[in-house]
C-alpha positions in Angstrom: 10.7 -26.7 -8.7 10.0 -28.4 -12.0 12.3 -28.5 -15.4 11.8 -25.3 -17.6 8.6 -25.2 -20.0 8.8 -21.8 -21.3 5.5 -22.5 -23.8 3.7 -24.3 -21.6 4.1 -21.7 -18.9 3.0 -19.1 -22.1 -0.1 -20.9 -22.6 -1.0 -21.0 -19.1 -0.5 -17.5 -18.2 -2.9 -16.5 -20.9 -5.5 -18.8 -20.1 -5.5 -17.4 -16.8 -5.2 -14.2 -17.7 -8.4 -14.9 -19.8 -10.4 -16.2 -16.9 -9.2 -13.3 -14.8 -11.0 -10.6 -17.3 -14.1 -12.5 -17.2 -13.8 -13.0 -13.3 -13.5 -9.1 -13.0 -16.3 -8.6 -15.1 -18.6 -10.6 -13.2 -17.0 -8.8 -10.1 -18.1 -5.4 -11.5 -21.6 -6.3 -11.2 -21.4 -8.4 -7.5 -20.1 -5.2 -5.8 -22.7 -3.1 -6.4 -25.2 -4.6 -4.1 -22.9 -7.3 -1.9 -19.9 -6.3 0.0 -16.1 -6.9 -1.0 -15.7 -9.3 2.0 -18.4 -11.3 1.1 -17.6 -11.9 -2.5 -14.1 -12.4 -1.2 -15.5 -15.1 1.4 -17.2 -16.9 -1.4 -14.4 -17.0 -3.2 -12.0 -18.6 -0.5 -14.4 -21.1 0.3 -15.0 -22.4 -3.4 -10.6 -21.8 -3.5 -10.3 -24.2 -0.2 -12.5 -27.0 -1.3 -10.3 -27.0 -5.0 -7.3 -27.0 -3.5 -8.0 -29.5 -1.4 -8.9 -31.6 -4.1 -6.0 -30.7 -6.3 -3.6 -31.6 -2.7 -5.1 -34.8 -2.6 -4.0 -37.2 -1.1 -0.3 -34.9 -0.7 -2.6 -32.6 1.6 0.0 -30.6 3.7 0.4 -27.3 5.1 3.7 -28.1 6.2 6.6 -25.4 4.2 9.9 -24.5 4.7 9.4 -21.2 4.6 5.9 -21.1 6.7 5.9 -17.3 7.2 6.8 -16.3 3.9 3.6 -18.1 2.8 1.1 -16.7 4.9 2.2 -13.7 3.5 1.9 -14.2 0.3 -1.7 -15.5 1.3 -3.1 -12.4 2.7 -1.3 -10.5 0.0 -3.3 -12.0 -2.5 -6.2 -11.6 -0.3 -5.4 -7.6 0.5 -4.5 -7.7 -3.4 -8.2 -8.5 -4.8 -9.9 -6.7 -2.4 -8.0 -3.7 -4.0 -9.4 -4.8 -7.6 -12.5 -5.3 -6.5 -12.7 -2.1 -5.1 -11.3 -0.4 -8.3 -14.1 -1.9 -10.6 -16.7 -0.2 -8.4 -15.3 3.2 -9.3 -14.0 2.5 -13.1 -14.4 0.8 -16.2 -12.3 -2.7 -16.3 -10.4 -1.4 -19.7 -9.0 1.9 -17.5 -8.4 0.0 -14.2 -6.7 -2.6 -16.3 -4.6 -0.2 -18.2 -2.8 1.2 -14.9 -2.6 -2.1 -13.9 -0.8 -3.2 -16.7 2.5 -1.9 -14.6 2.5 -4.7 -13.0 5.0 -6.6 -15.2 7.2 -3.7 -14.7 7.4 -3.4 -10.8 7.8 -6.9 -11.4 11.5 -6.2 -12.4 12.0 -3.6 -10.0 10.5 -6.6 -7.6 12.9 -9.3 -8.7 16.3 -7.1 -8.3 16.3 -7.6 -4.3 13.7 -10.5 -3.5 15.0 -12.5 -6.7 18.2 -11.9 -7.1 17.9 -11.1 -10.5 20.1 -8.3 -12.3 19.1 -4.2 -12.4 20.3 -4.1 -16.5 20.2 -0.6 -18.0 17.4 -1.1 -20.1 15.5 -3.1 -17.9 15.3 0.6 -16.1 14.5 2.0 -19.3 11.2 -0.1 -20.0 10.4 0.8 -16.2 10.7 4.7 -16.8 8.8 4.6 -20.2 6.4 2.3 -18.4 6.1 5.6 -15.5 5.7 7.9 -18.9 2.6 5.7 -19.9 1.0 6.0 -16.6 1.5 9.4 -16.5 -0.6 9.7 -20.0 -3.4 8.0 -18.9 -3.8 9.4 -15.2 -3.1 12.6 -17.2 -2.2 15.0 -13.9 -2.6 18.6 -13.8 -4.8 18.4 -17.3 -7.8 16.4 -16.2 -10.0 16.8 -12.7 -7.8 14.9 -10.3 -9.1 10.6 -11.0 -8.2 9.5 -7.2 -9.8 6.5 -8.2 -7.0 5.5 -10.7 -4.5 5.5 -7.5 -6.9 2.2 -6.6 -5.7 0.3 -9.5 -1.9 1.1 -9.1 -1.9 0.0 -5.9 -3.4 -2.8 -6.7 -0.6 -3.7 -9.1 2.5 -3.3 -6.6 0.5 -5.7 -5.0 0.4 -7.9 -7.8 4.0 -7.7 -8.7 4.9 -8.7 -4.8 2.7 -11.8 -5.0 4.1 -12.9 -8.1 7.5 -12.4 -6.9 6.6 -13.7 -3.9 4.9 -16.9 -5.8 8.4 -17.2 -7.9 10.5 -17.2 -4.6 8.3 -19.9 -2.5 8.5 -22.3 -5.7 11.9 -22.8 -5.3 11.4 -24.4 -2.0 7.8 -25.3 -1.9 5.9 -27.5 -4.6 2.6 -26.0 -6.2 -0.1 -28.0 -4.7 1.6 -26.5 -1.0 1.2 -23.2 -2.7 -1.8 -23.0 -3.7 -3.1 -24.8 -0.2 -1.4 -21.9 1.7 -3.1 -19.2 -0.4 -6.9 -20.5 0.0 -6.7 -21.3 3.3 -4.3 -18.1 4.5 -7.0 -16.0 2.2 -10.4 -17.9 4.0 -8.7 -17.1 7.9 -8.5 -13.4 6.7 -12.0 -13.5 5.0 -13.9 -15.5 7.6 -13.2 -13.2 10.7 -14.8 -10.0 8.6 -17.5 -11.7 6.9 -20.3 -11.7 9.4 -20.4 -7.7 10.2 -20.8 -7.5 6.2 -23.3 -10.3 5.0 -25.9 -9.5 2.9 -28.1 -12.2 1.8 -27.6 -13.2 -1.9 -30.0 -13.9 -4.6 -30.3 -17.2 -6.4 -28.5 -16.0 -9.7 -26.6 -14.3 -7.4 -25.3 -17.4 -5.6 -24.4 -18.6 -9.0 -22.6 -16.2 -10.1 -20.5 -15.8 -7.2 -19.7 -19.5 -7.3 -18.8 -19.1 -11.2 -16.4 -16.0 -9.5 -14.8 -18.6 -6.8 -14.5 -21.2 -9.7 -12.6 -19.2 -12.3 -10.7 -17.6 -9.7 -9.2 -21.0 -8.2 -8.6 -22.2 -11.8 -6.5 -18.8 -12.9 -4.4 -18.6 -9.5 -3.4 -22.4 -9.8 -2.6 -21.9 -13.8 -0.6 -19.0 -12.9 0.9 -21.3 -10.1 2.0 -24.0 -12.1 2.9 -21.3 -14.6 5.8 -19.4 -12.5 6.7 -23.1 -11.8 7.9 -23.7 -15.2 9.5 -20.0 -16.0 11.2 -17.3 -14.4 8.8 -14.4 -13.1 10.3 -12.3 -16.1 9.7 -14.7 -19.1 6.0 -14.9 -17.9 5.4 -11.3 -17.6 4.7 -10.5 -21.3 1.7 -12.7 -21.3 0.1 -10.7 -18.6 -0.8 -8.3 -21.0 -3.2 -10.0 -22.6 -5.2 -9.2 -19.5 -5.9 -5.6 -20.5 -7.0 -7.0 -23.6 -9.6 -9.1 -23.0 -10.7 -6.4 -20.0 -11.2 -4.0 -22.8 -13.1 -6.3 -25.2 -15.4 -7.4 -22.3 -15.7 -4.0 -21.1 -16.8 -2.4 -24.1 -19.0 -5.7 -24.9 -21.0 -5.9 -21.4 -20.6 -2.3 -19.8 -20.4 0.0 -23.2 -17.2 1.0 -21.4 -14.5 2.1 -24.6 -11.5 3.7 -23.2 -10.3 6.9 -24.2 -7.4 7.8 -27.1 -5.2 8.9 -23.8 -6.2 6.0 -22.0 -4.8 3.4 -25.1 -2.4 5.6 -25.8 -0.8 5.2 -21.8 -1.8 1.4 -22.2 0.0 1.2 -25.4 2.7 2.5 -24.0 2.9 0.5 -20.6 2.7 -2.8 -22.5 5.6 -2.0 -25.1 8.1 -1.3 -22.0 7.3 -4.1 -21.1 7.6 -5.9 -24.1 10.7 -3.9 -24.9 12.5 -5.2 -21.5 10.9 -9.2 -22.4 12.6 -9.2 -26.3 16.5 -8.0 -24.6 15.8 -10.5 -21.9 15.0 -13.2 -24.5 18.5 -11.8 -26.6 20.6 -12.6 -23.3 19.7 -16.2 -22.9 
């Protein structure tokens, strides 16, 4: 594990936050005519051949904790399958907002698999988090959006891997890592692919590799990242996720969220926010 950067962790999360929006934009248009597990395939590839070069010449697979690895692998593999699947159903701003709870299982995450203390109003930012959800999925007052349950999944998902990317860097170094979930996430790809291949198009192919390219970049940032910093310092730059998914949203797709929809968002981020700024008063 390497010495504390908080700020340079900060400036990495972003960055890959930034590259995430953009990745699930171009995502948004891919899954209308090519299936998940092909994108996904594409995407593993391009990941293997960069990690690989980032490796080299330290190229191992070899981990102390193997197991704990591989799982983490295929979560992140299960994990953007999920997303995927969400942007085919909604706008990036709305799936974005649920899945701005991520930050917030995070802490519920971190109690058991981290270690790290349940404080009072560490609960508090997680129910007022709940209450933000609730306003944008708006139950009982809207026709039923099963579609928003894709997005929340997708973030318990999330939350896991980072956890799960906190607790292997304490025994593993990144390069390892990130070598574990490309080639844990190609294994899982490459024995659906060829009962779902459609053939691409030549812009296409180059958007899908621009998809695998950003997507190796973001995961190693956010690697290196939760290298640097606890899984709870990071968590407030997340949020410049929803962000950028609502500016690129509105830009490419005419997608603009509704008042209830920012208003939830609003309020997920600030619980969040809220449970970051007493952290930061404790150190």
């Amino acid at each position: 594990m390497r010495a504390s950067r908080p700020g340079l962790a900060a400036l990495l999360t972003c960055l890959a936050m930034g590259g995430f929006a953009a990745m699930d934009a171009m995502s948004k248009f891919l899954v209308r005519d090519y299936p998940i597990v092909q994108s996904l395939w594409i995407r593993y590839v391009i990941f293997t051949g960069f990690a690989l070069l980032v490796a080299w010449p330290r190229i191992s697979l070899r981990s102390v904790r193997p197991w704990l690895q591989a799982s983490r692998g295929l979560l992140a593999l299960i994990e953007n399958g999920v997303f995927v699947l969400a942007f085919l159903y909604l706008p990036l701003a709305d799936a974005h907002a649920v899945a701005a709870t991520a930050p917030l299982l995070v802490i519920v995450l971190a109690i058991p698999l981290l270690g790290e203390r349940g404080r009072p109003y560490r609960w508090i930012a997680v129910a007022a988090g709940l209450v933000g959800v609730l306003t944008i999925i708006r139950p009982g007052f809207q026709a039923p959006q099963w579609a928003l349950m894709i997005p929340l999944g997708g973030a318990l998902l999330w939350a896991a891997y980072q956890v799960m990317t906190r607790l292997i860097g304490r025994v593993d170094p990144a390069e390892t890592t990130l070598l574990w979930t490309a080639v844990s996430g190609l294994i899982g790809t490459s024995l659906m692919v060829p009962w779902f291949w459609v053939s691409p198009t030549p812009s296409a192919w180059m958007l899908l590799g621009v998809v695998g390219l950003l997507g190796s970049l973001c995961h190693y940032a956010l690697i290196v990242a939760l290298d640097f910093a606890e899984a709870g310092a990071v968590q407030p730059y997340t949020y410049t996720l929803l962000v950028w998914a609502t500016i690129l949203g509105a830009l490419v797709f005419g997608d603009v969220p509704d008042a209830w929809t920012m208003t939830g968002a609003a309020v997920v981020v600030l619980s969040g926010l809220y449970a970051w700024h007493r952290d930061r008063r404790k150190v």
